[in-house]
VEXDRENLUM-974509 format. One record per residue (C-alpha): x, y, z; residue in three letters. Coordinates in steps of 0.5 Angstrom, whole numbers, plus 500, padded with zeros to 3 digits. Example, Ala and Ser with C-alpha at 12.3 -4.5 7.8 and 13.67 -1.06 7.14 Angstrom:
<recs>
525491516Ala527498514Ser
</recs>
This chain:
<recs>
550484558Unk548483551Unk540481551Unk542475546Unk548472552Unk546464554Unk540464560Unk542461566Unk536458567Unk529460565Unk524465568Unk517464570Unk513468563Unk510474565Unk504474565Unk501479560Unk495484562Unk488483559Unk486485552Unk483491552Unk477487547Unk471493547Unk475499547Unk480496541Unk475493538Unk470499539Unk475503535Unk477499530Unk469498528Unk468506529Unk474507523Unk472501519Unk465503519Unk467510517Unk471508511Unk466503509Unk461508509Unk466514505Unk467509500Unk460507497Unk461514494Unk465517490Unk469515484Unk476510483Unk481513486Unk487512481Unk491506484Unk485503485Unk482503478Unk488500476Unk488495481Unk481493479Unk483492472Unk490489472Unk486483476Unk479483472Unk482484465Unk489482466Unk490477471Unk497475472Unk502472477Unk506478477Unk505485475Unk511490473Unk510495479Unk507491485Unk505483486Unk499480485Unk495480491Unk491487492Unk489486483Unk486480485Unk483482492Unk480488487Unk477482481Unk474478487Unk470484489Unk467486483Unk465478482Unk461479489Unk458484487Unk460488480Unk460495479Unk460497487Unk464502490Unk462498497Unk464492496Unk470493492Unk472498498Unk469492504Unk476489504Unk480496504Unk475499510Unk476493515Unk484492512Unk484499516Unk480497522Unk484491523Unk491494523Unk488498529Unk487492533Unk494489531Unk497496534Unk494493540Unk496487541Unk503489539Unk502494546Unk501489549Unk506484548Unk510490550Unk507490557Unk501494556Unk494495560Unk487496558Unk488503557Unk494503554Unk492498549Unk486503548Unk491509547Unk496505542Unk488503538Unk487511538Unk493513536Unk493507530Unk486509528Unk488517527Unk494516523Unk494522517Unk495517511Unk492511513Unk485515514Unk487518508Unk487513504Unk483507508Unk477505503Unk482505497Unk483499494Unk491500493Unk497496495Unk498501500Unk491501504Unk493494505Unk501495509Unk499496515Unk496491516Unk499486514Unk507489516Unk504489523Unk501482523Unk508480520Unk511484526Unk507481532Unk510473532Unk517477531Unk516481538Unk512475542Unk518471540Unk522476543Unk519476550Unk518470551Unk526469549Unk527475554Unk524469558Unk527464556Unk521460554Unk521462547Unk517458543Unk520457536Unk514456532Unk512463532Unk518463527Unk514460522Unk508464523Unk513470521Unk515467514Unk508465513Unk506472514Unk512475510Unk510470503Unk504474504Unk507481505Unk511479499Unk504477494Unk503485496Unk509489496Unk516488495Unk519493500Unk518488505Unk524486503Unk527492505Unk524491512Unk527484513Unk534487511Unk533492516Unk531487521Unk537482519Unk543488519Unk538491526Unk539484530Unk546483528Unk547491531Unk544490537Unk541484538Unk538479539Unk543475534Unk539468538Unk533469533Unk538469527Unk541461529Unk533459530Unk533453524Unk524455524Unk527462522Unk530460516Unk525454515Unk521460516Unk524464511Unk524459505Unk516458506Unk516466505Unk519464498Unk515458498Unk508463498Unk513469494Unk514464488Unk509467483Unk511474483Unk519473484Unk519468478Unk514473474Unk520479475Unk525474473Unk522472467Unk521480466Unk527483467Unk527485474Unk521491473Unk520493480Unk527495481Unk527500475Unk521503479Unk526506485Unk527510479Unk522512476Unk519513484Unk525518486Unk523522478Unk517523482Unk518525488Unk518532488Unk512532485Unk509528490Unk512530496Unk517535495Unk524532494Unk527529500Unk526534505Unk519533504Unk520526504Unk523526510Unk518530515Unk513526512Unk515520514Unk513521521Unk508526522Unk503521516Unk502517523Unk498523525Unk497529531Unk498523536Unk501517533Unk507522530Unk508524538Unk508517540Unk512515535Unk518520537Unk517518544Unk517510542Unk523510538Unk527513544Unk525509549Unk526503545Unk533506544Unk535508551Unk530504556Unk533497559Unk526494560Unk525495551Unk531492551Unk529486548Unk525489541Unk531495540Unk532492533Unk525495531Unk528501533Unk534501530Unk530498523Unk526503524Unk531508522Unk535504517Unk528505513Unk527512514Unk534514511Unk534509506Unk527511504Unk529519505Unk536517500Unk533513495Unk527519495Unk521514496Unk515515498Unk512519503Unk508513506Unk513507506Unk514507514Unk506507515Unk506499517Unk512501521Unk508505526Unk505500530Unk511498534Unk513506538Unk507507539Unk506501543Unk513502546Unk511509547Unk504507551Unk507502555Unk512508557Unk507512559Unk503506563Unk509506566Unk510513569Unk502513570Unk504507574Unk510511578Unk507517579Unk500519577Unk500525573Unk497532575Unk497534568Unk493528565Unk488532563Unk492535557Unk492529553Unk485530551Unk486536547Unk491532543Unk486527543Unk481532540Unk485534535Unk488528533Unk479526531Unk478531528Unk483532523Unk484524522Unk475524521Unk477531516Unk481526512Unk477521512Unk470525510Unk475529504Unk478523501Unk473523496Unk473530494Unk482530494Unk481524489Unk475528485Unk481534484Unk487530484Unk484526477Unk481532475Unk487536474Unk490530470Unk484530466Unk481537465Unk474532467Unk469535472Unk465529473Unk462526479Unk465519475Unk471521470Unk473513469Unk466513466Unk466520463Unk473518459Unk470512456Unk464515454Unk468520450Unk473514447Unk467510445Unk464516441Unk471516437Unk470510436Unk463509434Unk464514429Unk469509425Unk465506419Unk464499422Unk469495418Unk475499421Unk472498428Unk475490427Unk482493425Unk481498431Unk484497439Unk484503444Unk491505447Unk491510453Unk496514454Unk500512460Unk495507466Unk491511469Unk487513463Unk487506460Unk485503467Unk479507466Unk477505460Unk478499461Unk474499467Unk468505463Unk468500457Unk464495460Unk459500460Unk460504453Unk463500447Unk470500446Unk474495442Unk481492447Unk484497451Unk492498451Unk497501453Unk505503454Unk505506460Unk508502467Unk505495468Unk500495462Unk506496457Unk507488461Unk500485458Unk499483450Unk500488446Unk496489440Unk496484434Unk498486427Unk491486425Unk490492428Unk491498424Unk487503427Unk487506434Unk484511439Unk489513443Unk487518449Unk493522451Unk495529452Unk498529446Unk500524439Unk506526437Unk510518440Unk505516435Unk507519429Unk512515427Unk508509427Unk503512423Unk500517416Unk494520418Unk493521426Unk488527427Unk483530434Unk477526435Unk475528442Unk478535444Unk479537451Unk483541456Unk488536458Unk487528455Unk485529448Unk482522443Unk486521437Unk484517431Unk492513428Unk491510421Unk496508417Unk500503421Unk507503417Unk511498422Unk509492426Unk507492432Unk512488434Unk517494432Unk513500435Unk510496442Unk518497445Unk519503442Unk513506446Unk514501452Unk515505459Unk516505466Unk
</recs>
């Protein structure tokens, strides 16, 4: 009998398990603190820098390569307390220990007792990536979170429909969550197709005649209006990163295969056992048979993710879902029959602590060498370091060019930190080409002069006479580019790149 088939009559609700409160929240605290205490050190993880200057510098609707909400996260932290790694970094940390609490009570929605609940928050708090990244301030960081609250109103609706007593209101939270989940990221788009093809796959087609849904979907729209329209208005950016995204895929994560294998076992020792093992009971077990679609989706995401070369860590947010069903199976067998075997979970268990608080504890020192090799600069603060050179580059121009002088950095890396660095050194206005900045103001035609910081001039040769090395180095070098021939309203387009 398809799950979605009229009810006869309506069923008393099941009375769901008490919430694990302490143990959750004590592992949600433990991670939070973690990573709230890893990122007061350190320096701008690259993502993150960019964040804080597209919200601080260049606050805007939209942004070519991602919405507007983590820029403005970033810039409202820098406002509290400005020049601090920890309070830049608070959201971020407390984003990480929220989206464990989510995976628990996605768990017990799925009919989860306190120790599994407690078993699924474990499983969510050692995921590989999500500890990797968890006090970065990037769009990212921020997914978990919020794909799991997104998907939490969806499953409760679910079991109350399975019930017959579903309250339809929970639709309207889901499209309030899915305009908030489009102000970070738009590949929950991808996700909601997933969900749509899913349901009419398998079921239950109910919540697609559900009026609340599509009200729902058009309050989604509603909240996603500003940087739907900014790309409209732009000529649709995002979808020219897909691109740009799969060029750098081998580098990143080895090409597809990669991408592949990475896209699991990212949820950790534990979490990608539990994954595996969720996935195939919501595939195969009656008793899921009301959330079968979230497994379906799952996959549907994953081939589409590995055949468009995605990123390694799309399917972070997605996580939550098997391992709750996977908890709940467990609990089920416990239940049936007690394991004489139990106690070889608790080396999976160790394993899983170690290598999520190893992560945790080497993320600054990964991000150290990570922008070291992109810039040949060993410094415990590049982003202030590569400022400080360009600003000497700068100082060193007698000071009626320094009016007719702009700073352009080579791609948006280098420009976010220098724009971030020259609140501390003088710099004139930073520019750039390169993604998202070639979107902002490009410079005005007073300008005949520039410093550009880059690994080499030669884009630049066309558009100017003289063009000689003001700050050398092994990698990112500083130019100096006078003698403009064209204007800028010619040479910023030819330069403009994703």
């Amino acid at each position: 009998m398809l799950i979605d088939e009229p009810h006869t009559r309506r069923r008393a609700p099941r009375t769901l398990h008490p919430q694990a409160t302490w143990p959750v929240l004590g592992i949600a605290g433990v991670l939070a603190l973690a990573h709230a205490i890893a990122g007061a050190f350190g320096d701008y993880w690259i993502d993150e820098v960019y964040m804080l200057a597209a919200g601080k510098f260049n606050p805007d609707w939209g942004y070519a390569d991602q919405p507007p909400l983590t820029p403005m996260i970033a810039a409202a932290m820098d406002f509290i307390a400005p020049d601090s790694m920890f309070v830049l970094r608070l959201p971020a940390a407390l984003a990480s220990g929220g989206a464990v609490v989510l995976i628990a009570l996605l768990a017990r929605e799925l009919g989860a007792d306190r120790r599994a609940q407690t078993i699924a928050a474990f499983a969510g708090a050692t995921g590989l990536w999500s500890n990797l990244i968890g006090h970065w301030v990037a769009p990212y960081t921020f997914e978990p979170l919020l794909w799991a609250a997104l998907l939490l109103p969806l499953v409760r609706w679910l079991r109350q429909h399975a019930q017959g007593v579903a309250d339809d209101r929970l639709l309207l939270v889901f499209g309030v969550l899915l305009g908030i989940n489009l102000q970070l990221k738009f590949q929950v788009v991808i996700l909601c197709a997933a969900l749509l093809v899913s349901a009419l796959a398998v079921g239950p087609r109910a919540v697609l005649t559900r009026p609340l849904l599509w009200a729902g979907a058009g309050i989604a729209l509603l909240i996603g209006s500003p940087a739907l329209i900014w790309q409209a208005l732009h000529g649709w950016p995002q979808l020219a990163m897909s691109s740009i995204v799969a060029q750098e895929s081998p580098m990143l994560s080895g090409g597809r295969g990669g991408t592949a294998v990475q896209l699991v076992l990212y949820a950790g020792v534990l979490g990608t056992a539990l994954v595996l093992a969720g996935l195939w009971l919501l595939l195969s077990r009656s008793w899921l048979r009301p959330y079968r679609m979230f497994a379906v989706a799952m996959i549907l995401l994953w081939v589409f993710f590995v055949v468009t070369a995605g990123r390694p860590y799309y399917l972070i947010g997605m996580y939550g879902l098997p391992i709750a069903a996977a908890t709940v199976g467990l609990q089920r067998r416990r239940e049936a029959k007690p394991p004489r075997w139990g106690w070889a979970a608790w080396p999976v268990y160790a394993l899983s602590l170690v290598t999520a608080g190893m992560l945790i504890y080497s993320g600054n020192s990964i991000n150290r060498e990570f922008s070291a090799a992109l810039t040949r600069i060993d410094s415990d603060r590049i982003s202030d370091a590569i400022a400080q050179d360009v600003s000497r580059a700068y100082l060193s121009l007698p000071a009626e060019q320094r009016t007719r002088t702009a700073v352009v950095g080579e791609n948006y890396v280098s420009a976010a930190m220098l724009e971030v660095g020259g609140e501390h050194h003088p710099l004139p206005e930073v520019f750039s080409p390169h993604r998202g900045y070639g979107y902002f103001d490009a410079p005005s035609d007073e300008i005949d002069t520039i410093v550009y910081y880059g690994r080499d001039a030669e884009e630049l040769r066309p558009y100017f006479t003289d063009i000689r090395l003001a700050t050398p180095g092994e990698n990112l070098k500083g130019w100096v580019a006078t003698g403009k021939t064209q204007p800028w309203s010619t040479i910023w387009p030819a330069l403009k790149s994703l």
